[in-house]
N, C-alpha and C positions, 0 to 999 in steps of 0.2 A: 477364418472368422465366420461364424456361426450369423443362420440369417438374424436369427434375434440381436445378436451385436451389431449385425450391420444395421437394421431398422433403431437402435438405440444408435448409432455414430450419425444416423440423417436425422433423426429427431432435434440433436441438440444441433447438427451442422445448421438444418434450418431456422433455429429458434436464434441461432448465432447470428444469420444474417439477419433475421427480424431487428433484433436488435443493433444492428450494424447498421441497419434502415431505417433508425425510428425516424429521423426528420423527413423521410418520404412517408411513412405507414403511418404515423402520426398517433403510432401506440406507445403509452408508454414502456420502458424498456425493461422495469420492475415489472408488468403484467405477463410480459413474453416469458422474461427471467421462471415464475414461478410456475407457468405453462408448462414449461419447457422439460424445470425438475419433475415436476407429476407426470410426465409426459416418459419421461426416461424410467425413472421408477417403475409405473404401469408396467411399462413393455418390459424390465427383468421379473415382476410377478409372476408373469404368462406361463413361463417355465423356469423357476427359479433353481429348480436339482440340476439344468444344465451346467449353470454358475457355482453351484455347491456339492461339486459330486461325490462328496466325504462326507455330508450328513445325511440321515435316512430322511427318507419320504416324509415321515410322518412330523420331522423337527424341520421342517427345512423353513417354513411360513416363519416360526419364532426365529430362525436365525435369521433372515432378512428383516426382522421386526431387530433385533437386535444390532445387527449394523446397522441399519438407518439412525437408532438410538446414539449408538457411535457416531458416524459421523455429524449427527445434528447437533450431538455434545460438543465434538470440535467446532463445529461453526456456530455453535452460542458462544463460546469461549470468544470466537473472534469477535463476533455484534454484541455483547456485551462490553468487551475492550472499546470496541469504537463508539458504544454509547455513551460509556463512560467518558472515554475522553471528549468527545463533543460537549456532551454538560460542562466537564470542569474548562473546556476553553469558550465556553456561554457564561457562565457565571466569572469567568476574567475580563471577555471583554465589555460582559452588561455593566462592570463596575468600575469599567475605565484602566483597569490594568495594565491592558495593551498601549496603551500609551506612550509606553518607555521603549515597545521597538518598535511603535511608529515615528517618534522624534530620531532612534538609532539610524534610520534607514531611509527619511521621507527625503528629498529633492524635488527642485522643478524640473529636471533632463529626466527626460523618459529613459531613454540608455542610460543613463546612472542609474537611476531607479532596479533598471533591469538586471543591473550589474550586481549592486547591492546586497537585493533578493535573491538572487541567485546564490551568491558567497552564505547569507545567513542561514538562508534553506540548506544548504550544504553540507556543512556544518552542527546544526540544529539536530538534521535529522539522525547526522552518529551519536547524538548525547542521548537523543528522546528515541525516535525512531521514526520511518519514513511516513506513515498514519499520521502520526498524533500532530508534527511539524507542516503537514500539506494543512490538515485543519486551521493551527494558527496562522499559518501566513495566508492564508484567504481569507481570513478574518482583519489580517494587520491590510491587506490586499486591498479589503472593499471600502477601504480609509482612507485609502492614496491614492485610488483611481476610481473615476465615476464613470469615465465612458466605455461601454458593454467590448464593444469591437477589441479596444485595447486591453482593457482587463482581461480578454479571453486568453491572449499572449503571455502576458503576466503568469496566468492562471497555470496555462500548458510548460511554463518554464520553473513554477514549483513543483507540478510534478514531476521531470528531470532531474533536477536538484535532488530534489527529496529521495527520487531513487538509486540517484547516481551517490547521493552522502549514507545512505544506506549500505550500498555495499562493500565499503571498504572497514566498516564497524561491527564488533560481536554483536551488538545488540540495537544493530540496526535496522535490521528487516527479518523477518519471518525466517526465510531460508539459515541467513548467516547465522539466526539462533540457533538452528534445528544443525547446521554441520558444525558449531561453536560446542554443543552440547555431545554433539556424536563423537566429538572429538577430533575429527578428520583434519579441521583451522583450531589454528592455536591465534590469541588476541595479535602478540606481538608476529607474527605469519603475514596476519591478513592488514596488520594496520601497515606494515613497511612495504608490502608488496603488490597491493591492491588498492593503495590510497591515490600515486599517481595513476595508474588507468581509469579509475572513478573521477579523477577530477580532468582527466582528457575529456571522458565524455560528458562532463558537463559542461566544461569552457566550451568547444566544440560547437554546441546547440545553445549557446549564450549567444556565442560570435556572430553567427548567423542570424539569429532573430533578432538580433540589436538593429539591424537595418530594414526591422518591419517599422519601427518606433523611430520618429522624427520631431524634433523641435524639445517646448515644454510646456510643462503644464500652466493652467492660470491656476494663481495664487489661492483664488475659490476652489478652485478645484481638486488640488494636489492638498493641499494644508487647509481639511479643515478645522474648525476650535476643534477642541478637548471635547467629548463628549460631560456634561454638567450629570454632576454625582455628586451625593449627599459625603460620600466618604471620606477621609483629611489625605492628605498625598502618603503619608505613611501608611494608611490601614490601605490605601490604592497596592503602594507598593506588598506591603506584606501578604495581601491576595493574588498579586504575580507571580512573588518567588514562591507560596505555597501551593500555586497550579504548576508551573514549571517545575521546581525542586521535588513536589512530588511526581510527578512524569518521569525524571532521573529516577527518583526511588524507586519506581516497579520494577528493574529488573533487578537490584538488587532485592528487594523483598522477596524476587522469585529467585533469589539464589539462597535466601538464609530460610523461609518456610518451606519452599518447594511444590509449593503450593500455585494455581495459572495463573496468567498476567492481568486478567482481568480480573482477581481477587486483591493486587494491589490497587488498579485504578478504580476498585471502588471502596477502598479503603481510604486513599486520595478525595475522591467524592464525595464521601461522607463527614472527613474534616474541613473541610473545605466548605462546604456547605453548611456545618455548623459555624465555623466562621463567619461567614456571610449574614450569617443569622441574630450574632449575637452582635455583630458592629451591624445592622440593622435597629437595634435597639436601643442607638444613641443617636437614630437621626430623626428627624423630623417630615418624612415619608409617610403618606397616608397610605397605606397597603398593608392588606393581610399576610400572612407567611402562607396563606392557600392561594394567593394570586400570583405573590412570588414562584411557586412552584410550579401552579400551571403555567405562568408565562414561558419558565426556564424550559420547560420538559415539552410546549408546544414550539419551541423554534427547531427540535429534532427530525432530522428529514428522513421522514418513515421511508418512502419510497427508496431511499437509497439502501436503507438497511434491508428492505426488503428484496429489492435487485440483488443485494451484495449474498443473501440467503437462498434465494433463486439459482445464480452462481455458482458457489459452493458444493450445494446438495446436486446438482446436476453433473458437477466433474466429479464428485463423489460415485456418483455412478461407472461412469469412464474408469475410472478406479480399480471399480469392483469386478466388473466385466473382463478388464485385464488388457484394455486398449490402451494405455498410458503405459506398463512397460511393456507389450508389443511395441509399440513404437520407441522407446530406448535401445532394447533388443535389433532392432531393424536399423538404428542409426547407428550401431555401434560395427552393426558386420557392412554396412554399406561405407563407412568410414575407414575401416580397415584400421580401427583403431587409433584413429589420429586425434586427440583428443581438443586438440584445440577446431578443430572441426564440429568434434561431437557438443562440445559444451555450447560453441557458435549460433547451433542448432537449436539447444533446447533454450537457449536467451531468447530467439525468436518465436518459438511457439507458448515460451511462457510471458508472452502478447496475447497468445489468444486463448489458450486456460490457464489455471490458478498454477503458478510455481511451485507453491508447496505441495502437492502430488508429484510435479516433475522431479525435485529433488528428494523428494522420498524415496521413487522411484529408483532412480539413480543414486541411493546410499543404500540399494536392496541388491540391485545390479552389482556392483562395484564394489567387490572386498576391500578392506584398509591394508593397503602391501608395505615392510618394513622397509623396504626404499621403491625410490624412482616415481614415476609419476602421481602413481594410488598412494603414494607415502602420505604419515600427517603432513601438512601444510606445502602437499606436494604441488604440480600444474594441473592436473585435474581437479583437484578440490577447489584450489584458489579461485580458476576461471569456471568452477560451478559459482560460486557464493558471487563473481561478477555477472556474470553473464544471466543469471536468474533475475537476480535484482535490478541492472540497468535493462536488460532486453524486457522488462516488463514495460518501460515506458513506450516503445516502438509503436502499441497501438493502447486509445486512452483505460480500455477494462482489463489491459493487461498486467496492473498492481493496485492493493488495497487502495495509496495513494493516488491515484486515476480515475477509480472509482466514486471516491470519497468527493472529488472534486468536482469531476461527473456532475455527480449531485449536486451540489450546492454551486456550481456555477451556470448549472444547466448546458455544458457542452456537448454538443452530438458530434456522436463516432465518426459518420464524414468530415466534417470540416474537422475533427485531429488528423485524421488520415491522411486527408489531404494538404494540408496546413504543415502538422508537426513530424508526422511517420519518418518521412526522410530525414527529415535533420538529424531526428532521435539515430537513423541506422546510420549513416556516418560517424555520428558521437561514438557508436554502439563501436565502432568497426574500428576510428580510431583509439579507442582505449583498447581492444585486445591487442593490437597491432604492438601499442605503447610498453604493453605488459611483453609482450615475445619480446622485441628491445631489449628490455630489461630482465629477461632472462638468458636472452642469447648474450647479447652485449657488454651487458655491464655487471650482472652475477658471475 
């Protein structure tokens, strides 16, 4: 490793702990974030022909102008997706939408509550996807519970859920899209053989946090009215299934245009919102359609999109440098091939940067072999698509949905650490466990 790599791997190490620190440094976590990427950047400018020693001298400036282009397009692709879907789950529940799975799911027992949410998040997140379902149910979340402490719990166990219902689905998270597409899993593969270990590790860290949660709620509390809307319960309803049923329809639209997934959810977006618009026009609401809009587009949590963009473009670097498969490289020969080791591995570190580089990485590393392990919907593939996806929950910036939640619940990285970390690597540990079982055992 080249000193300039090594000066780019402390940049982001330290910018990592900043952020790991924010409730002692009392910085926000988006300012470190975006620090961090200019900070890594910089230091590949310095000598950029070390990193590109196949283009000449005189191109080499515009081909770092040109990957950055790159990857910034990936990571618009994703903060467009998540803007998107934030609005169309803002303009569901400004209009009372949510209503139908807050009566689904509400209770006075906190453990049932816990129980509930957990199953629907589950669930939810294989239809829609791990993102878009951590946003609803904090939303359905901050309906049923008022007090901060307990809500945080709540909060840390839809991210669980939502990563843990992510990876036993094609189009449930990120990675599983990206080997669903490469071909590596096949739908029916992954939904028979990856569905029980997914739901280990979320019962798992249900069971356990059920005993932070005692008694029940008061009635104030847990059940309040209906939020008062101009709208008749039909047009309520017909604005839920057209947020929700279009959420289903992006990945189909992205299978018949082929075109990114956030060119569905703002296609979603924008009927949706003409909807909103024109059953606007049969009520008796004193408001503009420019207040409407500023109101909807100011409940957007810039800082998080901007952390989540800070994120991104900084492992993009890691990337580029060629530290992400060195380190595949170096877990593969220290493993000695053991792949249930090796995937183990990269579940836990895709806690602490973004997954989808790791599994790139390792679908660059890893030819498709016509049998045995590397085979389509072989042990290596399977326990990549699990292990990316639940081992992101192990620390809270370690998936989109953790992120997401992050933000809008305001929780710092110590207290998940300390609080959820472990529970997550038990869950984490007995679902592979569960998965060898069932391959040793009962296949």
């Amino acid at each position: 490793m080249s000193a300039l790599t090594t000066a780019i791997v402390i940049v982001f190490v330290v910018g990592y702990l900043c952020i790991a620190l924010e409730s002692v440094t009392k910085i926000n976590k988006a300012a470190i974030a975006l620090l961090m990427c200019v900070g890594c950047w910089t230091l590949l400018m310095l000598a950029p022909g070390s990193f590109y020693p196949d283009v000449p001298a005189a191109d080499v400036v515009h081909k770092v102008s040109e990957v950055i282009e790159h990857h910034l397009g990936d990571a618009a692709g994703t903060l467009f997706f998540l803007m998107g879907a934030m609005t169309i789950v803002e303009i569901v529940d400004s209009n009372g939408g949510f209503n139908f799975v807050r009566d689904a799911i509400k209770t006075r027992s906190k453990r049932k509550l816990m129980w509930r949410m957990a199953f629907m998040t589950f669930f939810l997140s294989a239809i829609l996807d791990n993102l878009t379902t951590s946003i609803v149910m904090i939303m359905v979340l901050r309906k049923l519970v008022q007090e901060r402490n307990e809500r945080l719990i709540y909060a840390a166990m839809v991210v669980i859920a939502a990563n843990s219902g992510g990876a036993f689905s094609p189009i449930g998270d990120v990675t599983t899209i990206m080997l669903w597409i490469k071909g590596v899993i096949t739908t029916q593969g992954v939904l028979s053989e990856i569905f029980v270990p997914s739901l280990v590790s979320m019962l798992v860290p249900a069971f356990i946090l059920q005993y932070s949660l005692k008694g029940k709620f008061d009635k104030s509390q847990n059940l309040p009215p209906a939020a008062v809307s101009q709208f008749t319960k039909k047009q309520r309803n017909i604005i839920f299934w057209m947020g929700v049923g279009g959420l289903v329809f992006v990945p189909i639209f992205k299978t018949l245009t082929h075109l990114p997934p956030f060119m569905g959810i703002l296609l979603v977006l924008g009927l949706l919102w003409t909807t909103t618009e024109i059953f606007h026009h049969n009520t008796d609401e004193d408001d503009t359609m420019a207040k409407r809009v500023s109101d909807l587009l100011s409940r957007i949590d810039l800082s998080t999109i901007m952390f989540f963009l800070g994120i991104l473009m900084a492992v993009a670097v890691l990337q580029e440098v060629g530290v992400l498969t060195a380190l595949g490289k170096s877990l593969d020969e220290v493993s000695g091939g053991n792949h249930y080791l090796v995937t183990g591995v990269i579940g836990v570190l895709s806690s602490i940067v973004d997954n989808v580089p790791l599994v790139a990485g390792c679908m660059g590393m890893y030819p498709v072999a016509p049998t045995g392990d590397l085979a389509v919907d072989g042990i290596f593939w399977q326990l990549l698509a699990y292990c990316a996806g639940v081992g992101g929950s192990i620390l809270i910036i370690g998936s989109a949905a953790g992120v997401v939640v992050m933000g809008l619940e305001k929780i710092t990285f110590g207290w998940y650490m300390k609080r959820i970390s472990w529970i997550v690597l038990v869950g984490y540990l007995a679902g592979m466990f569960s998965y060898w079982l069932m391959r040793m055992v009962i296949l």
